[in-house]
VEXTORLUM-870953 format. One record per residue: residue number from 1; residue in one letter; chain; x, z, y of N, C-alpha, C in turn. Coordinates in steps of 0.1 Angstrom, whole numbers, plus 5000, padded with zeros to 4 digits. Atoms other than C-alpha are relative to their C-alpha. Example, Ala and Ser with C-alpha at 12.3 -4.5 7.8 and 13.67 -1.06 7.14 Angstrom:
REM residues 2
{1 "a" "A" {5009 5000 4988} {5123 5078 4955} {5009 5000 5012}}
{2 "s" "A" {4991 5000 4989} {5137 5071 4989} {4992 5008 5011}}
This chain:
REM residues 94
{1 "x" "A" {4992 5011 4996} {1535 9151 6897} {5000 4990 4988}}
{2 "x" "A" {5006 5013 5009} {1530 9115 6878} {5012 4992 5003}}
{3 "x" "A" {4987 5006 4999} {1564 9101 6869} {4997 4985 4997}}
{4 "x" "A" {5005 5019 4994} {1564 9061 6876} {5013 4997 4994}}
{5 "x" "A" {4989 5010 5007} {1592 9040 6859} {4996 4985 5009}}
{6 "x" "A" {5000 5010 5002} {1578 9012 6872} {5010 4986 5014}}
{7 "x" "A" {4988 5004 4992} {1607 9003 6898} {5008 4994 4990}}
{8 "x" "A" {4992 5004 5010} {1627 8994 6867} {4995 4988 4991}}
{9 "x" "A" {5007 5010 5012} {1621 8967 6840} {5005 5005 4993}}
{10 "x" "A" {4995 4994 5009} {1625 8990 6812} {4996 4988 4993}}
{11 "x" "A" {5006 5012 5014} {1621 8958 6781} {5006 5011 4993}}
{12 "x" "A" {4994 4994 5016} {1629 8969 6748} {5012 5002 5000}}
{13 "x" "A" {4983 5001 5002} {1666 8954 6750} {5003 5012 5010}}
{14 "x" "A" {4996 4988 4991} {1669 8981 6780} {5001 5012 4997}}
{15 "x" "A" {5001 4990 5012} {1654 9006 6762} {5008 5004 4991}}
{16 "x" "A" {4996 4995 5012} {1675 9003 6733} {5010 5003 5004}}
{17 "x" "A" {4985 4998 4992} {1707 9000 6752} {5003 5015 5003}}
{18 "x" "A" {4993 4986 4995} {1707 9033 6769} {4994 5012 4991}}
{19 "x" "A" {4993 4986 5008} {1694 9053 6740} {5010 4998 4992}}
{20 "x" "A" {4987 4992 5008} {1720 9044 6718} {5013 5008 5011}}
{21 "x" "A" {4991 4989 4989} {1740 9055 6750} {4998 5013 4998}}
{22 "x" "A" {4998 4987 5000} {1729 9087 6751} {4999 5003 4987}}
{23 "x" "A" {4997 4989 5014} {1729 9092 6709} {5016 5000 5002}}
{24 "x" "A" {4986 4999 5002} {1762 9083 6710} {5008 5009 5010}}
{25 "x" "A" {4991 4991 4991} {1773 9104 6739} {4996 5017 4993}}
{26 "x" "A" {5005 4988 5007} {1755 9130 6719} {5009 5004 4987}}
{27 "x" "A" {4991 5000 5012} {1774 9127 6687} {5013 4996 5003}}
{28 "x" "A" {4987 4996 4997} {1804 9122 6702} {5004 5018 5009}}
{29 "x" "A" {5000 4986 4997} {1799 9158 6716} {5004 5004 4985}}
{30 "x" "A" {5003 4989 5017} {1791 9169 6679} {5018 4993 4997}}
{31 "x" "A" {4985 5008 5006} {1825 9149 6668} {5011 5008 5007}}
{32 "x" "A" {4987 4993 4993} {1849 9165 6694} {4996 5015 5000}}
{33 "x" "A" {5003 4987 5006} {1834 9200 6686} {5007 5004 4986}}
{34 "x" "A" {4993 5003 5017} {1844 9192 6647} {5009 4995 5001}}
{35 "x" "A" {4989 5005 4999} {1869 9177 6655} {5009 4996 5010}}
{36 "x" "A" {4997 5006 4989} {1888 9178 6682} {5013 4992 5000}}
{37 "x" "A" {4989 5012 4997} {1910 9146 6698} {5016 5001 5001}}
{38 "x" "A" {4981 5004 5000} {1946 9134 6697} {5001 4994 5013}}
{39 "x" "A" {4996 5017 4991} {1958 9111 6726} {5008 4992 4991}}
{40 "x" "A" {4994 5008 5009} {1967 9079 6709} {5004 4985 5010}}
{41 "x" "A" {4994 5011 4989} {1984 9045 6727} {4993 4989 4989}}
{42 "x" "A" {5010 5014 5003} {1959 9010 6722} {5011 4990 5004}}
{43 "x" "A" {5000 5008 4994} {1959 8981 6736} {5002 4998 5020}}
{44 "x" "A" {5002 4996 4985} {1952 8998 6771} {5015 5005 5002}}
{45 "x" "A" {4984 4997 4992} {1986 9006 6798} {4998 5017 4997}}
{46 "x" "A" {4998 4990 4998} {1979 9042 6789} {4997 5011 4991}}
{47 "x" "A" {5005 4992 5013} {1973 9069 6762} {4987 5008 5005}}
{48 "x" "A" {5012 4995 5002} {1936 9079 6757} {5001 5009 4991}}
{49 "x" "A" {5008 4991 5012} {1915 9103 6739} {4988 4991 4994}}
{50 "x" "A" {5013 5002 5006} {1883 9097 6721} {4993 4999 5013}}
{51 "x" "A" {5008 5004 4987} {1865 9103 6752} {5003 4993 5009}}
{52 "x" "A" {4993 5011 4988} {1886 9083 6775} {4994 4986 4994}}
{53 "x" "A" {5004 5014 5002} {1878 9052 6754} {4985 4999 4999}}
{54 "x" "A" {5012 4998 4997} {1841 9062 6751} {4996 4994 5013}}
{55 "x" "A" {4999 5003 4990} {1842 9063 6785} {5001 4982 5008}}
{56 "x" "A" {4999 5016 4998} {1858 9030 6791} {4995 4985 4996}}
{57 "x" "A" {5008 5009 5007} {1841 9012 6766} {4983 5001 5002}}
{58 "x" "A" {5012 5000 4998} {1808 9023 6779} {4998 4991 5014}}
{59 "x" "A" {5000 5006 4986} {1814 9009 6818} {5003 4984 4994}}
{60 "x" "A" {4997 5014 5001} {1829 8978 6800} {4984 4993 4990}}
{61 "x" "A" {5015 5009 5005} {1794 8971 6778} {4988 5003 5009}}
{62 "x" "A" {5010 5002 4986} {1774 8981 6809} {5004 4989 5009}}
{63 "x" "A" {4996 5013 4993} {1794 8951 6828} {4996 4992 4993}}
{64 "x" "A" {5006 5015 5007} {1791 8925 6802} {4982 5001 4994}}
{65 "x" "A" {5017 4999 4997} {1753 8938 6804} {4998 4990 5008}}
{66 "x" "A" {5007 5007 4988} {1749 8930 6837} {5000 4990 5002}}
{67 "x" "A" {4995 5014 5003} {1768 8902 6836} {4991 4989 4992}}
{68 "x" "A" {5008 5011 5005} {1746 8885 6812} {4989 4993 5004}}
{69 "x" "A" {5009 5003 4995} {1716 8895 6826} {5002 4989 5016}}
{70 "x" "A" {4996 5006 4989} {1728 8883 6860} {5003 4987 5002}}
{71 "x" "A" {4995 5015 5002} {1741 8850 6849} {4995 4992 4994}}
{72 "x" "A" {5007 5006 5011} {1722 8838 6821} {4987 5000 5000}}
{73 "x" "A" {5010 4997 5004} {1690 8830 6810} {4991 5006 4992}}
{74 "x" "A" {5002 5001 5018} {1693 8840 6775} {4996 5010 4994}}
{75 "x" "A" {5007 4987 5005} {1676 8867 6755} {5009 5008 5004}}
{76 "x" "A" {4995 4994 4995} {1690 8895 6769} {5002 5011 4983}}
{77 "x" "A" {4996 4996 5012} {1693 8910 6727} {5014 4994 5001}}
{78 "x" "A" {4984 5005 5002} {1726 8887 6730} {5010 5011 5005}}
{79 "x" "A" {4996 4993 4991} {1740 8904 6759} {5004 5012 4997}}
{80 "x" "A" {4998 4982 5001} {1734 8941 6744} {5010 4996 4990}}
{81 "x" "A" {4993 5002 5017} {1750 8927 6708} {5014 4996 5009}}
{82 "x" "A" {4991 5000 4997} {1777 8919 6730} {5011 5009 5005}}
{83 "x" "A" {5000 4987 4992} {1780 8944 6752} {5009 5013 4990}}
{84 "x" "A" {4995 4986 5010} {1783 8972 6719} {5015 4992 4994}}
{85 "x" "A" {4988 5006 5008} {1804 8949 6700} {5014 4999 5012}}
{86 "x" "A" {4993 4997 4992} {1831 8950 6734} {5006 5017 4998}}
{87 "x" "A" {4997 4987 5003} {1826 8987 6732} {5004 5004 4983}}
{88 "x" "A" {5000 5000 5015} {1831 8988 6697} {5020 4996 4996}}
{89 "x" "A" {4981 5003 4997} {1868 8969 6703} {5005 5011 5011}}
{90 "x" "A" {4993 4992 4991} {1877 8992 6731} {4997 5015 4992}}
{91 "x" "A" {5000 4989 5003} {1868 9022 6711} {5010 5002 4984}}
{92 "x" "A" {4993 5004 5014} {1887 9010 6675} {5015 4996 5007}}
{93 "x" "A" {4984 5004 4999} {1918 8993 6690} {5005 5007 5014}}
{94 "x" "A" {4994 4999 4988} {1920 9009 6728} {5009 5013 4994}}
């Protein structure tokens, strides 16, 4: 069997997007093994863990993905740098 990708437009920016996805869902395994979570109260209506805001901050830089691509013309490198940097605030301050 001859696996096909080519339904998708894997580019680079795509590419790079979802592996840091999955390192990071990777090493946040290794991190809550070593260390496991607190619940702590953000900016969000509700107290998280570590993986709760993973979580949330992953769907929110998968939106302002789509979002960019969807609406914009513009290198789609912006889009991811925005995207992490979103997830980056929802995982520090949520």
């Amino acid at each position: 069997m001859e696996w096909s990708f080519a339904w998708m437009a894997w580019t680079t920016p795509v590419a790079v997007f979802f592996t840091c996805i999955i390192l990071m869902l990777i090493g946040m395994t290794l991190w809550e093994i070593r260390s496991p979570t607190t619940e702590r109260k953000g900016f969000l209506p509700m107290r998280t863990t570590r993986g709760d805001r993973l979580f949330i901050g992953l769907l929110s830089a998968a939106y302002v993905n789509l979002a960019w691509v969807g609406l914009t013309d513009l290198d789609q490198w912006i889009g991811a740098g925005i995207g992490f940097a979103v997830l980056g605030l929802v995982m520090a301050k949520a």
